[in-house]
C-alpha positions as CSV (number, residue, x, y, z in Angstrom):
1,X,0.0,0.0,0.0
2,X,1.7,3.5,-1.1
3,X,2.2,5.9,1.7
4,X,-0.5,8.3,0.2
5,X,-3.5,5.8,0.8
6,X,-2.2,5.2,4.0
7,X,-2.3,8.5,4.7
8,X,-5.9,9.4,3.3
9,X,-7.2,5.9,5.3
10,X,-5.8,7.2,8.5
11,X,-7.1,10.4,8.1
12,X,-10.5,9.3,7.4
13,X,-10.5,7.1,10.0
14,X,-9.7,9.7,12.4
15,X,-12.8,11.7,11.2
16,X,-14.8,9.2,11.2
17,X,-14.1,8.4,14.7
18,X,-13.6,12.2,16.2
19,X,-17.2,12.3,14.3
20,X,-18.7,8.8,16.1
21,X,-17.1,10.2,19.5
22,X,-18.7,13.9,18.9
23,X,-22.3,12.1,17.9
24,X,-22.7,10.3,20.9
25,X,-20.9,12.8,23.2
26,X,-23.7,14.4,25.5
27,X,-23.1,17.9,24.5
28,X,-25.8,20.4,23.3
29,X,-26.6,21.2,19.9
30,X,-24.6,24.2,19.5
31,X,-21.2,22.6,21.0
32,X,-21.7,19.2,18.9
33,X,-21.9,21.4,15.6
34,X,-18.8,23.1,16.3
35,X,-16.6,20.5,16.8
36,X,-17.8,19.1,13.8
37,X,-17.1,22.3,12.3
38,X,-13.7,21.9,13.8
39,X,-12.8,18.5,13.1
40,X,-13.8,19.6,9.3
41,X,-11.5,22.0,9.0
42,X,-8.8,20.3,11.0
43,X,-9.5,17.3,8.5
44,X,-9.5,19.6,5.5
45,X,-6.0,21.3,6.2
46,X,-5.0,17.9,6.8
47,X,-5.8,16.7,3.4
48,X,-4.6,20.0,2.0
49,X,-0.9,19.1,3.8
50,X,-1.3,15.6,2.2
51,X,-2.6,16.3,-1.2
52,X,0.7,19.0,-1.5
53,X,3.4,16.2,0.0
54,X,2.2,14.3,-3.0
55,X,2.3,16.9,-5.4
56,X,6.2,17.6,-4.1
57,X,6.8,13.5,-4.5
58,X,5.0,13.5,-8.0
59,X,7.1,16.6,-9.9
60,X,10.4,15.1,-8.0
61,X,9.7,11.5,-9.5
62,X,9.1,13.0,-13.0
63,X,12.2,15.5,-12.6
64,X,14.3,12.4,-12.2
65,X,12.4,10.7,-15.1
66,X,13.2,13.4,-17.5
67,X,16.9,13.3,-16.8
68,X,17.3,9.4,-17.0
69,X,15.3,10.3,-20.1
70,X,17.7,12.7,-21.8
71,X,20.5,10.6,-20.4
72,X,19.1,7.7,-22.4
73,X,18.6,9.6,-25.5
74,X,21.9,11.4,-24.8
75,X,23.5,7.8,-25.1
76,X,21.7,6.6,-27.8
77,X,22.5,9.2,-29.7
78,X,25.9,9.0,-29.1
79,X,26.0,5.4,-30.2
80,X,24.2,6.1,-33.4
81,X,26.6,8.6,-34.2
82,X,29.4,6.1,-33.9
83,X,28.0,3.0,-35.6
84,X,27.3,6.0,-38.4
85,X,30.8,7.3,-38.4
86,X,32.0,3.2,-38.2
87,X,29.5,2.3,-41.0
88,X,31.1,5.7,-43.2
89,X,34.5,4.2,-42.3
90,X,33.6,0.3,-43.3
91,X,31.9,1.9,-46.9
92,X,34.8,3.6,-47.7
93,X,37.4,0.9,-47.1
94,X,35.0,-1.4,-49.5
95,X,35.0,1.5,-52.0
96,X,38.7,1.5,-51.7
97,X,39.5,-1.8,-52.0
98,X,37.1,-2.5,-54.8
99,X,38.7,-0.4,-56.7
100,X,42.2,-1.5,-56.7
101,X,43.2,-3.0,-59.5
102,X,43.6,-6.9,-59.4
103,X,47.4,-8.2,-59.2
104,X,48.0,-10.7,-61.0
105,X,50.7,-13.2,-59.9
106,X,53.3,-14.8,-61.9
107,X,53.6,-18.4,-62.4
């Protein structure tokens, strides 16, 4: 389980116990609505704190995706450029030896 849905259980789990506690708590009206109102907001800066952790984890993943990426291409590039230059170099030995003239050799 990633740490994130660990996180978002825990935190509704807390609510909806804080909630289940405040319910049956004998309070008035007035007091049971405000700590509600509390435990909302507490809840909701919570997830806000969460939700921007894994928005800081996310662009730090894909940072460090992109360079592996250009390294990658960096590399393959640089191997095509050499099998080119290799390939150049193979072609124009061929060209060179094909057109030597043939020796012949005395009997």
């Amino acid at each position: 389980m990633s740490k994130g849905k660990l996180a978002i259980g825990a935190v509704f789990g807390a609510v909806a116990g804080f909630v289940t506690g405040v319910l049956l708590a004998p309070k008035s009206g007035k007091e049971t609505r405000e700590d509600i109102k509390g435990a909302a907001l507490k809840t909701k800066n919570n997830v806000v704190d969460e939700a921007e952790k894994a928005k800081d984890f996310a662009e730090e993943k894909v940072k460090q995706v992109r360079n592996k990426a250009e390294n990658v291409v960096d590399d393959v590039t640089d191997k095509a450029t050499e099998l080119k230059n290799r390939a150049e170099q193979a072609v124009e030995g061929a060209k060179k030896g094909f057109n030597k003239k043939p020796t012949t050799k005395k009997k």
